[in-house]
N, C-alpha and C positions, 0 to 999 in steps of 0.2 A: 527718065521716069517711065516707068512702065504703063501700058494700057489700063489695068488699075486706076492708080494714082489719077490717069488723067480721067477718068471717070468720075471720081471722087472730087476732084478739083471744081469738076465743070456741074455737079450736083451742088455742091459750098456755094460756087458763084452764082448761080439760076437763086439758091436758098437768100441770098444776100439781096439779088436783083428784088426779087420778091417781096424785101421788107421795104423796099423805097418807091419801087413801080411794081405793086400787085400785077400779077397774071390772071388770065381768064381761069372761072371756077371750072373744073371740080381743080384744075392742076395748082393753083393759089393753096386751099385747102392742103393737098396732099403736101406739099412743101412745108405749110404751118404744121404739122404733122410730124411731117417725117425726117426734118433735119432737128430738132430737139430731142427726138427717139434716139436717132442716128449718133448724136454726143451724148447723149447717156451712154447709148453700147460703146459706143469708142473710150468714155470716163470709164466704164469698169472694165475694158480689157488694158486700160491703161495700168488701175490699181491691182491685177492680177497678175499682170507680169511684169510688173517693175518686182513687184517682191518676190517673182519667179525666178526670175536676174539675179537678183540680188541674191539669193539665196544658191546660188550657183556659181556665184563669187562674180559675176560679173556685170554689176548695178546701169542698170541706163542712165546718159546723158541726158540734162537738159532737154537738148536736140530733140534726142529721140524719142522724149516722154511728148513733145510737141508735135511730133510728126505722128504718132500712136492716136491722139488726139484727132488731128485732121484726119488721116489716114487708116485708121486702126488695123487689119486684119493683114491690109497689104503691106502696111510697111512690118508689121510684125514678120510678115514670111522673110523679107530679106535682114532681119536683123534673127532669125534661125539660121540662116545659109553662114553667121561668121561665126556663130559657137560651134566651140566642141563637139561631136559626136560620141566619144569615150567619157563616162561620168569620172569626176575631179578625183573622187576616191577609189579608184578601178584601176588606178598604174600599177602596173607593175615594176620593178625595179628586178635590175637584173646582175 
């Protein structure tokens, strides 16, 4: 897991602490804030590139629709690094 992720992880967990043992304000606040924000953006880069996959012939898993979720931006960059570079319709045949 990359430095990312474990930032991400550890913002979810603090966001969770927070619904059962409130933190001192203003940081209580920002939390109710900012991790509902935080899965909104991660729901729409979810529904954006699943059909961006999909549409490149190569549809997310499960998995990866879940981790896009918790994760969003980071785990998107390592699920670029296993597609293609060369677009599906650009072979050449020889």
């Amino acid at each position: 897991m990359g430095f990312g992720k474990a930032v991400v992880v550890l913002f979810w967990l603090s966001a969770l602490w927070n619904l059962f043992m409130p933190v001192a304000e203003p940081m209580g606040s920002v939390l109710n804030w900012a991790a509902p924000l935080l899965l909104l953006l991660h729901t729409a880069e979810h529904f954006f590139f699943s059909r961006r996959f999909a549409a490149m012939g190569a549809p997310l898993s499960m998995k990866d629709r879940y981790m896009i979720l918790i994760f969003g931006g980071f785990h998107l960059m390592s699920l670029m690094k296993k597609i293609p570079t060369q677009p599906v319709g650009d072979q050449h045949s020889a």
